[in-house]
PLY file of the C-alpha trace (Angstrom):
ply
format ascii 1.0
element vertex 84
property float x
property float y
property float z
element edge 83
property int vertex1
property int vertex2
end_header
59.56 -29.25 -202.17
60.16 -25.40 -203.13
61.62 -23.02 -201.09
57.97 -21.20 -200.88
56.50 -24.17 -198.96
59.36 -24.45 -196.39
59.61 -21.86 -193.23
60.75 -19.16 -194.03
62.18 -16.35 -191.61
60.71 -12.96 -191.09
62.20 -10.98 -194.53
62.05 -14.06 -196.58
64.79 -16.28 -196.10
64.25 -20.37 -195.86
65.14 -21.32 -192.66
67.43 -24.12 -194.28
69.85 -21.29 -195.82
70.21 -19.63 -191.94
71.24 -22.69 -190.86
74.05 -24.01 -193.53
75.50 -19.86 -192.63
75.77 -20.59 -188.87
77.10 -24.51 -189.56
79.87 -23.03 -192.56
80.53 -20.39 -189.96
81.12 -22.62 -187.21
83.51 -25.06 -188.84
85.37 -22.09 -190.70
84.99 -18.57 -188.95
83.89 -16.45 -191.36
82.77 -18.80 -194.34
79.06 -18.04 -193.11
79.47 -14.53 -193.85
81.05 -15.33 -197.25
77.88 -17.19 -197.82
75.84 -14.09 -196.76
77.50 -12.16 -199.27
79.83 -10.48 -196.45
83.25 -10.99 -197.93
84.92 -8.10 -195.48
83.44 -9.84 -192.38
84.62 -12.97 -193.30
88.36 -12.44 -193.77
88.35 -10.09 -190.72
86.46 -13.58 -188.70
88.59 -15.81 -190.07
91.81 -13.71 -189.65
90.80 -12.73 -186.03
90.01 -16.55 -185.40
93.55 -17.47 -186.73
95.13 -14.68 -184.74
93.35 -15.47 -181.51
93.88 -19.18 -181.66
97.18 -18.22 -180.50
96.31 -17.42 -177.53
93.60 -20.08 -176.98
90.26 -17.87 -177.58
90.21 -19.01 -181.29
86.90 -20.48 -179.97
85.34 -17.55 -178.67
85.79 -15.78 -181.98
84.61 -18.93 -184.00
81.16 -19.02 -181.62
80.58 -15.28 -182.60
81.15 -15.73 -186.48
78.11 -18.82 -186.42
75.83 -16.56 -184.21
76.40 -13.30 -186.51
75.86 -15.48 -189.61
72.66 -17.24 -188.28
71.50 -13.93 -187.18
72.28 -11.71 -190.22
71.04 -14.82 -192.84
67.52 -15.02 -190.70
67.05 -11.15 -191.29
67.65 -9.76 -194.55
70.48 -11.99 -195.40
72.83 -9.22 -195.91
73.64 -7.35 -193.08
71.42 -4.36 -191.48
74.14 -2.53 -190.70
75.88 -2.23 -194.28
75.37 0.81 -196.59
73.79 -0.35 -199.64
0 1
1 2
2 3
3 4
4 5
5 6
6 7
7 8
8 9
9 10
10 11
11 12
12 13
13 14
14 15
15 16
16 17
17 18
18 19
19 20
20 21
21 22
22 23
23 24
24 25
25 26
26 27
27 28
28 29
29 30
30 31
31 32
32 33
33 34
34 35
35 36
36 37
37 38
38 39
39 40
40 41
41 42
42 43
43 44
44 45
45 46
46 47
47 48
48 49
49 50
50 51
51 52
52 53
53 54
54 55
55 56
56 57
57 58
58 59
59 60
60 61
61 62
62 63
63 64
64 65
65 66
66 67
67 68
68 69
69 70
70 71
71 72
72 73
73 74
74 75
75 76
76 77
77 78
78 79
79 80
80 81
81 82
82 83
C-alpha cells in the first residue's frame, strides 16, 4: 500500500513515520530526532539522558525525547522552531 493511501498527519507525514520517531526516541533518547533530521537535538537528548541517569531522572529526559519526536514528526517533520 503507498504512503498516499495510509493516514497521514496534518502537513503530510504518514502516521507510520511519527510513530517509529517516538518508538527510536524512546529506546535511545534522541535517535527520534536524528530520524527527524534534528542531529543537534539528538546529541543534546541523548547526552542529557546519559548525564541525568546519574542521578536517576534518565527517564524523565528519555519520556520527553519520544514526545518531542512524535510531536515534531506529526507536524512538519522538522521542527517549527528551527530557522530554515
Amino acid at each position: 500500500m503507498p504512503d498516499s493511501e495510509l493516514p497521514q498527519s496534518s502537513q503530510g507525514t504518514p502516521i507510520w513515520s511519527v510513530f517509529v520517531a517516538g518508538i527510536l526516541s524512546f529506546f535511545v533518547s534522541g535517535l527520534g530526532q536524528f530520524y527527524n533530521g534534528q542531529p543537534a537535538k539528538g546529541l543534546a537528548f541523548f547526552f542529557g539522558s546519559l548525564l541525568l541517569w546519574f542521578v536517576f531522572l534518565g527517564w524523565v529526559v528519555a519520556t520527553w525525547a519520544a514526545i518531542d519526536a512524535v510531536v515534531v514528526r506529526w507536524g512538519k517533520g522538522h521542527g517549527e522552531w528551527e530557522s530554515k
